[in-house]
Every structure is written in C-alpha cells, then in structure tokens.
N, C-alpha and C positions, 0 to 999 in steps of 0.2 A: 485601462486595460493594457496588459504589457503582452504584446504577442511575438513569438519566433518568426522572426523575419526570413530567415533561413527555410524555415515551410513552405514561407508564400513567397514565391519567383513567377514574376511576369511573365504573361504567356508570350511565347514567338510569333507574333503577325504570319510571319511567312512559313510558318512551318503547315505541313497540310492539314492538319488535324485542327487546327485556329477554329476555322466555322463551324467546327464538331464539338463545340464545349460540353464539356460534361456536363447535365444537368442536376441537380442535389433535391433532392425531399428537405421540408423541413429538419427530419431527424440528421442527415447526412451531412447539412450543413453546419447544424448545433457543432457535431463532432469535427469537424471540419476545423469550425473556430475555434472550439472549446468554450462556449456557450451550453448552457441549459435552451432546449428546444420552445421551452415557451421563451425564454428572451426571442430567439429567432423570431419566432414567429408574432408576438409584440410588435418587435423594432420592424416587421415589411411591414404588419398592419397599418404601424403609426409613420413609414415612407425614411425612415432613420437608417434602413438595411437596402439593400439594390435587392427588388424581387418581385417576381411577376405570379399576379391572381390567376388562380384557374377556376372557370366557374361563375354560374350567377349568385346572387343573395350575399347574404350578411357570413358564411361560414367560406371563405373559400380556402381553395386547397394550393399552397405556395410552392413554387419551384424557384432555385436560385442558379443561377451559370456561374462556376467556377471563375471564372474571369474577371465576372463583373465582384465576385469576392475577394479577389485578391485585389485587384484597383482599390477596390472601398477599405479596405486592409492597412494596403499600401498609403492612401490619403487622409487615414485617421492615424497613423505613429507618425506621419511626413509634416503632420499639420501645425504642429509647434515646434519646429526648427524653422532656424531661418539660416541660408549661406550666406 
C-alpha cells in the first residue's frame, strides 16, 4: 500500500481539539484511506486495523478515531526503513 503521507499529519497533543477526535463510520474511513469499505471493515474484524465494536453479537457496527488512523498509517510506510 503506498499512501500520501502528506494526508496524514499527526495530531497535536496540545492542541484543544486532541480529545475530540473525530470519529469515522466504516464508510468514512474506507475514504479516508482509500480502501474499499469491506477491507475496512475485514482488517477491525480480524484486529489488523485500530477499531472499536459497537454492539453485541456476531454483526457489530465499527467506529475508527482519526488519530488512531493516522498512527496505524504512520507505522505501516515507517515499518521497513531503518535510520
């Protein structure tokens, strides 16, 4: 996966809006990536993507925090260099 790193910039800690992460629908974040929304929603089911279940039983319904997308982003192009 080659993704625009220029898209994704780390959030500011100190800026006030930090604990107010945006939250994404599956669909929201497909686009987001640029993924097809059944990858999305795949890759949380099988723990590959950062994403949290809502709901009981076998179908739930996923949300993703912008933040935690762009880390996991950031950690999959960062993962095979070395300085």
């Amino acid at each position: 996966m080659n993704f625009n790193k220029s898209v994704f910039s780390a959030p500011d800690e100190h800026h006030p809006s930090y604990r107010r992460a945006p939250i994404l629908t599956p669909l929201s974040a497909a686009e987001y990536l640029g993924l097809d929304v059944r990858t999305v929603t795949r890759w949380a089911r099988k723990g590959y993507l950062p994403a949290h279940p809502l709901g009981p039983g076998k179908k739930k319904s996923w949300r993703f925090f912008v933040s935690e997308l762009v880390a996991w982003v950031e950690d999959k192009t960062n993962s095979g260099r070395s300085e």
